[in-house]
C-alpha positions in Angstrom: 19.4 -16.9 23.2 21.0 -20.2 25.4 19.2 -17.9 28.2 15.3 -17.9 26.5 15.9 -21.6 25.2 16.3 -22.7 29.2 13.5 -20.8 29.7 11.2 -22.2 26.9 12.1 -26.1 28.1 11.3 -25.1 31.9 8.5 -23.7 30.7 7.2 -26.8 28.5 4.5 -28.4 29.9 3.2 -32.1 30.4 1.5 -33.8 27.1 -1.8 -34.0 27.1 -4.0 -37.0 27.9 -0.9 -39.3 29.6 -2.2 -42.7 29.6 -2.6 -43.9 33.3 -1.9 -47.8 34.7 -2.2 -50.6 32.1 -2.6 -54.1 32.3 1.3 -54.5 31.1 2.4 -52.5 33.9 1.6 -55.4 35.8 3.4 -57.8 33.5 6.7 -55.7 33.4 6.6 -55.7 37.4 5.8 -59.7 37.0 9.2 -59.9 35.2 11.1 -58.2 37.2 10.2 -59.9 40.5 11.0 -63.2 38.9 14.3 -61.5 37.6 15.3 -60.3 40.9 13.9 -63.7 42.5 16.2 -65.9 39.5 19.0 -63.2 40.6 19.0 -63.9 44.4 18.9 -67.3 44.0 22.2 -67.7 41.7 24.7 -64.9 42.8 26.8 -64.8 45.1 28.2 -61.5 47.3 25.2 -59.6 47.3 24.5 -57.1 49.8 22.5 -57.6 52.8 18.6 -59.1 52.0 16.8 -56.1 53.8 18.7 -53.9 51.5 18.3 -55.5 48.6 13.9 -56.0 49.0 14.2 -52.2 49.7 16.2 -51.5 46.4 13.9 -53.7 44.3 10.5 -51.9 45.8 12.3 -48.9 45.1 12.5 -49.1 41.7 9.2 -51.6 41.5 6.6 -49.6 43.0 6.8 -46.5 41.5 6.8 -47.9 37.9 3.0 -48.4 37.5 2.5 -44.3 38.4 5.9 -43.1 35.7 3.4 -41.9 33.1 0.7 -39.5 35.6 3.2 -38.8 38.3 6.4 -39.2 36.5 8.9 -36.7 38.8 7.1 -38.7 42.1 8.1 -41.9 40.8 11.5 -40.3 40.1 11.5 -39.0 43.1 10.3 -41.9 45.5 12.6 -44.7 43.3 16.2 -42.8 43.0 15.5 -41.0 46.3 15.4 -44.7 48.1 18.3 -45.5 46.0 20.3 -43.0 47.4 19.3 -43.7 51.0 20.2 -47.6 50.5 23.5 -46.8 48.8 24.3 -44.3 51.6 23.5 -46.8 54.3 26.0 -49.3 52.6 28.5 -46.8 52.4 28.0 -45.6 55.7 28.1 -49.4 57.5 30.5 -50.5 55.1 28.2 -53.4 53.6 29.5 -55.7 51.3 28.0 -56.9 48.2 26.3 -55.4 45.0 22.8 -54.6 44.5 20.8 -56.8 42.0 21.0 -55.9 38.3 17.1 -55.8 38.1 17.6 -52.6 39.7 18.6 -50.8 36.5 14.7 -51.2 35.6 14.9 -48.1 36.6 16.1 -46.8 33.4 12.1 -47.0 32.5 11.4 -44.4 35.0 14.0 -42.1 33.3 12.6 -42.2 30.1 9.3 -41.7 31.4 10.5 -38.9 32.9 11.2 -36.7 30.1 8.7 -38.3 27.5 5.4 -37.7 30.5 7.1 -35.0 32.6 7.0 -31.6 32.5 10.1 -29.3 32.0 10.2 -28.0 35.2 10.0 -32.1 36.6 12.6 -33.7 34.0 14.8 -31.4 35.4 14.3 -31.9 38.9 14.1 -35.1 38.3 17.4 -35.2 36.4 18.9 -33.6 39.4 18.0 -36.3 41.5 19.2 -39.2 38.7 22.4 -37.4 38.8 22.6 -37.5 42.5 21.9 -41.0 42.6 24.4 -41.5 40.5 27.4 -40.3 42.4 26.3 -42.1 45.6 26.0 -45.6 43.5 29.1 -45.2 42.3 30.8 -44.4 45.4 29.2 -47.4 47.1 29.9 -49.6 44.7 33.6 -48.5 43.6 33.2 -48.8 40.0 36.0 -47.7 38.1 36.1 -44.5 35.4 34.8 -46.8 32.6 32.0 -48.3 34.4 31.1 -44.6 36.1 30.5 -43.0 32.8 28.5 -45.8 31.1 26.5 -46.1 33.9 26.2 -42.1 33.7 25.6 -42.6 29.4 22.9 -45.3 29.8 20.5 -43.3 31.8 21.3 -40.2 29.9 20.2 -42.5 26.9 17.0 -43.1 28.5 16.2 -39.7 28.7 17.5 -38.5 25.9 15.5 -41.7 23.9 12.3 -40.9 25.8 12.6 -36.3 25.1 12.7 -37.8 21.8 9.6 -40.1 21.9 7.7 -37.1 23.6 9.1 -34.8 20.3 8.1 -37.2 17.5 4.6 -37.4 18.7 4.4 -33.3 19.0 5.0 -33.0 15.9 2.3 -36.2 14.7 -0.3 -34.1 16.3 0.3 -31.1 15.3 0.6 -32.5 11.8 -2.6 -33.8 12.0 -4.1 -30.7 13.7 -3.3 -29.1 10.3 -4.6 -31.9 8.8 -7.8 -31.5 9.9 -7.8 -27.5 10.3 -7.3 -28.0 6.1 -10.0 -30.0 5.5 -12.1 -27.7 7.8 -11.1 -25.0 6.1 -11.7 -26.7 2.5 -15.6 -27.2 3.5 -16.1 -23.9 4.6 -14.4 -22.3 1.4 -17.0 -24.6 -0.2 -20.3 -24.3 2.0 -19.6 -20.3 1.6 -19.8 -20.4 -2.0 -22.8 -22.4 -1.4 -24.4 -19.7 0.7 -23.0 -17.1 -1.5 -25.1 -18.9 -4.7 -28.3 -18.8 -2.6 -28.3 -15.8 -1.7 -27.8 -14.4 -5.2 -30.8 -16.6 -6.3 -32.9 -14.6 -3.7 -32.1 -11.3 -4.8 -32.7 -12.0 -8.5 -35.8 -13.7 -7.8 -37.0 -11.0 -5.8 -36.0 -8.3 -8.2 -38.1 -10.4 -10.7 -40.9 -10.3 -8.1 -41.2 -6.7 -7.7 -41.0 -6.2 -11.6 -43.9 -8.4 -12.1 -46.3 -8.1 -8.8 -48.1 -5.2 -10.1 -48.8 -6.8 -13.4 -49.0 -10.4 -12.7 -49.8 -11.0 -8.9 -49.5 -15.0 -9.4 -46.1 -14.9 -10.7 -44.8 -13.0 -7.8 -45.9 -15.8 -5.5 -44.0 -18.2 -7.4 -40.6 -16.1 -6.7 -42.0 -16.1 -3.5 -41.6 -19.5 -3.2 -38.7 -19.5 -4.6 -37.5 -17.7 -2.2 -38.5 -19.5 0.9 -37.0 -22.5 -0.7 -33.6 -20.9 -1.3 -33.6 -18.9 2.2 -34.5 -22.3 3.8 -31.4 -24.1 2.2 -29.3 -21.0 2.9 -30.1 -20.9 6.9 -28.8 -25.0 6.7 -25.8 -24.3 5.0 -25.0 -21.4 7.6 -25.6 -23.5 10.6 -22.8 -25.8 8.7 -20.4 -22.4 8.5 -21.1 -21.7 12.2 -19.7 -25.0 13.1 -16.4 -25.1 10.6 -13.0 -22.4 11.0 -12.7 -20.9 8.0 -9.6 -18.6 6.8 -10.7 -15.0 6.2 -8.6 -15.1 2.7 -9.5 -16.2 -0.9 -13.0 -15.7 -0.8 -13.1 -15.7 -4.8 -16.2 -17.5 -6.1 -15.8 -20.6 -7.9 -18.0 -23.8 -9.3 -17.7 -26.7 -6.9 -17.9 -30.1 -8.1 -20.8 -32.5 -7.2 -22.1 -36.1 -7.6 -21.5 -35.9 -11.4 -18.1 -34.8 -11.4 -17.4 -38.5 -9.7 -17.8 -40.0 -13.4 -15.0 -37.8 -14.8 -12.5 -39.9 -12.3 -13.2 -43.1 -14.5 -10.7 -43.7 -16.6 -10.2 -46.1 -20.0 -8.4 -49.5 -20.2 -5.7 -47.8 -21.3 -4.6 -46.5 -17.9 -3.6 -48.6 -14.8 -5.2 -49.1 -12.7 -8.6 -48.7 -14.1 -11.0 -46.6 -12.7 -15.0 -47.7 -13.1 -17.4 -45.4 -11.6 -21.1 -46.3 -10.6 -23.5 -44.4 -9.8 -27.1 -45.2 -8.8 -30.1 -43.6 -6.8 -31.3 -40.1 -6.9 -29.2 -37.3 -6.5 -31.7 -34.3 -7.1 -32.3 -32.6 -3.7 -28.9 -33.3 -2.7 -27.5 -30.6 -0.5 -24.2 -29.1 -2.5 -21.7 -29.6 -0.1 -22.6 -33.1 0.7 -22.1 -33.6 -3.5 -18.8 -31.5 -3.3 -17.6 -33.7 0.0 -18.5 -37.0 -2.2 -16.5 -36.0 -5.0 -13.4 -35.0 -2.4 -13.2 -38.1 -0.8 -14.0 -40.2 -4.3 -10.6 -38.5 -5.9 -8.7 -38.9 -2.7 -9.6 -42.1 -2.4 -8.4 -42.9 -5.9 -5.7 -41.3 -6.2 -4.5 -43.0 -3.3 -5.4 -46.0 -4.7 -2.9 -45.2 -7.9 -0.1 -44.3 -5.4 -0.2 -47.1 -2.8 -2.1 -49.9 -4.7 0.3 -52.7 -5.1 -0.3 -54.5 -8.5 -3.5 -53.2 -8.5 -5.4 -53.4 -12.1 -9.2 -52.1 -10.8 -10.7 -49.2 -9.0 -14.6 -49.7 -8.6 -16.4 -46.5 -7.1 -19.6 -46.7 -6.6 -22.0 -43.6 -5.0 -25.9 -44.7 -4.0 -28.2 -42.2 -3.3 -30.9 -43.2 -0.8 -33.9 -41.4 0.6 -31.5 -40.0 3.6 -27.9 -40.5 2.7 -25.3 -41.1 0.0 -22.9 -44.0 0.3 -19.7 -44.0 -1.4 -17.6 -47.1 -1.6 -14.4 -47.1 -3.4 -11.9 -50.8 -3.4 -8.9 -51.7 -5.6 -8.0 -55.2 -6.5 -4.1 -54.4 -5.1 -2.1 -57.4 -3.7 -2.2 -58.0 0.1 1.1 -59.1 0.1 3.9 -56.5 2.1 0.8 -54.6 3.5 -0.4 -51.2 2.5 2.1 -47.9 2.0 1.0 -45.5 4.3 -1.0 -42.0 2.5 0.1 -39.5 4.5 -2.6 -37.4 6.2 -5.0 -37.8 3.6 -7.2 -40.3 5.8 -7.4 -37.9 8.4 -9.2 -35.2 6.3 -11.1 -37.4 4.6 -12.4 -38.7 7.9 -12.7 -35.0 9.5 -14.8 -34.0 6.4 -17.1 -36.7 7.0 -17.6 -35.7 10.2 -17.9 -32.5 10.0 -21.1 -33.5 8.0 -22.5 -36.1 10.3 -21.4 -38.8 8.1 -19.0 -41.7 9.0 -16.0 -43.1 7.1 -13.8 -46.2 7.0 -10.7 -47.7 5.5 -8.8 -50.5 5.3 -8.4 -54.1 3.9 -10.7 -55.4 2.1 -12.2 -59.1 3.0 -9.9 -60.7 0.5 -7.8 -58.7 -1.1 -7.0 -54.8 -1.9 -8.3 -51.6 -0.1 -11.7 -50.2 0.6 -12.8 -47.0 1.6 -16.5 -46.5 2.9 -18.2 -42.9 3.9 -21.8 -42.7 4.5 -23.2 -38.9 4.8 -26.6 -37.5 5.5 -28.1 -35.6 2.7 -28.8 -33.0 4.0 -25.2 -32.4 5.3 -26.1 -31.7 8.9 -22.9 -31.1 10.6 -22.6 -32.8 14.6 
């Protein structure tokens, strides 16, 4: 088992998307020369000058490459480190290194939180080594040795956590998201499912009656077109959304109108007032259903995380190409806004999915707003 778990963490690759140089890096090397620069200028018995600029470029140079390349900057940092230790050893130099020169503890944790398995253990190799020689050279005693040996242990051990915590953020908004893709699928399939039983009744209603009365059986005619038409948009939505092969089992979705069933009376707080305005006729079913998702997320985040809130307003306006929804709480500003979980991330995935766009955050002067436009039609991107 110890075997396959090696195995697994040699195995583990880089994270994906490592953020290259940033306009900080060159702050943090900005610091450090003025450290080492504030350090040469006030201590005393410091090794040779050519030896110390090659320890601080050491450790300085590599430090803008430690998240793309991190077992290079490892690598090209401790493995000058060692050779300047070994050369004091070797001549017999007097004097300590600078203290800037544990900056390097930044390349350690980069190490394990940007490196590969495979590198962070190479790389820890090399730490390790670096260690014994320093040690050597600067004849530290026991207590020293193993603090130095715990801090940059720390380092890596802080930053394979970092790299861990942020696995599992994404993958817990992967499912996020996979849910909510899966929600709308559920739901655009029992769209399709409804239009395609309209079609066979209406054209079991056209045979009965073409032989009898001709114009009627143009009418379910048109009726078909019209209900084949909306059934080849909802499945080029389906081609674009995953959708779980289980619980296919038919039931009614809810729509524009189910959005007045969230209001609630005075006699619950915070109240809920629900608006709605414009024409919702020839709205496409899944845009309605996707409305009434993100109106009852929206408020029942708004009951949770609303701070001495004693309003919800939600408002949905039909225009001649969209739907807006817009739902705001009155909720104090003060000590900022409990987070909701993932429940931002689907709603912002389901809009999406649809073409639409969403948005949340603080309101202009006080409380939270939520804001989704979506095409009517429901034309997924």
């Amino acid at each position: 088992m110890a075997a396959n778990a090696l195995r697994s963490l040699w195995a583990e690759p880089r994270p994906a998307q490592a953020p290259d140089r940033r306009p900080r890096d060159g702050v943090l090397v900005a610091v450090l020369i003025c450290w080492s620069l504030v350090e040469v200028m006030l201590r005393q018995n410091l090794a040779p000058r050519p030896l110390l600029l090659l320890a601080v470029l050491a450790v300085l140079g590599p430090l803008p490459w430690r998240r793309t390349l991190p077992l290079v900057a490892v690598a090209v940092s401790f493995g000058t480190l060692t050779v300047v230790d070994l050369v004091r050893i070797l001549t017999g130099s007097q004097g300590a290194l600078l203290n800037s020169v544990s900056a390097a503890l930044i390349l350690a944790y980069a190490l394990f939180r940007w490196g590969s398995g495979r590198e962070a253990a190479i790389g820890l190799g090399v730490i390790l080594l670096w260690l014994t020689v320093t040690n050597v050279a600067d004849t530290t005693g026991p207590a020293d040795a193993v603090a130095s040996y715990g801090f940059f242990l720390f380092a890596a051990a802080l930053g394979a956590a970092i790299r861990y915590h942020t696995k599992i953020l994404v993958r817990d908004i992967d499912q996020a998201k996979a849910r909510e893709r899966e929600q709308l699928a559920r739901e655009l399939h029992d769209t399709v499912a409804h239009h395609v039983s309209g079609i066979a009744i209406q054209a079991q209603a056209g045979r009965a009656v073409a032989a009898s009365h001709p114009e009627r059986a143009v009418e379910a005619l048109a009726v078909i077109e019209d209900a084949a038409t909306r059934t080849l948009t909802e499945l080029r939505a389906i081609v674009g959304v995953l959708r779980a092969t289980h619980d296919t089992a038919f039931a009614p979705q809810p729509g524009v109108a189910e959005v007045e069933q969230l209001a609630t009376d005075g006699r619950t707080r915070p109240r809920v007032a629900v608006t709605l305005s414009g024409a919702f006729d020839d709205l496409s079913p899944v845009v309605g259903a996707a409305v009434y998702r993100l109106a009852q997320e929206s408020v029942t985040n708004a009951r949770r995380h609303a701070r001495h809130a004693t309003r919800v307003t939600v408002a949905v306006t039909g225009d001649a190409d969209r739907v807006r929804l817009t739902v705001a709480d009155d909720g104090s500003a003060a000590g900022g806004r409990a987070p909701a979980g993932y429940g931002l991330v689907g709603m912002r995935e389901r809009a999406a999915l649809l073409g639409g766009t969403f948005h949340a955050g603080p309101a202009a002067e006080r409380g939270w707003r939520v804001e989704a436009v979506l095409p009517r039609t429901g034309t997924p991107r």
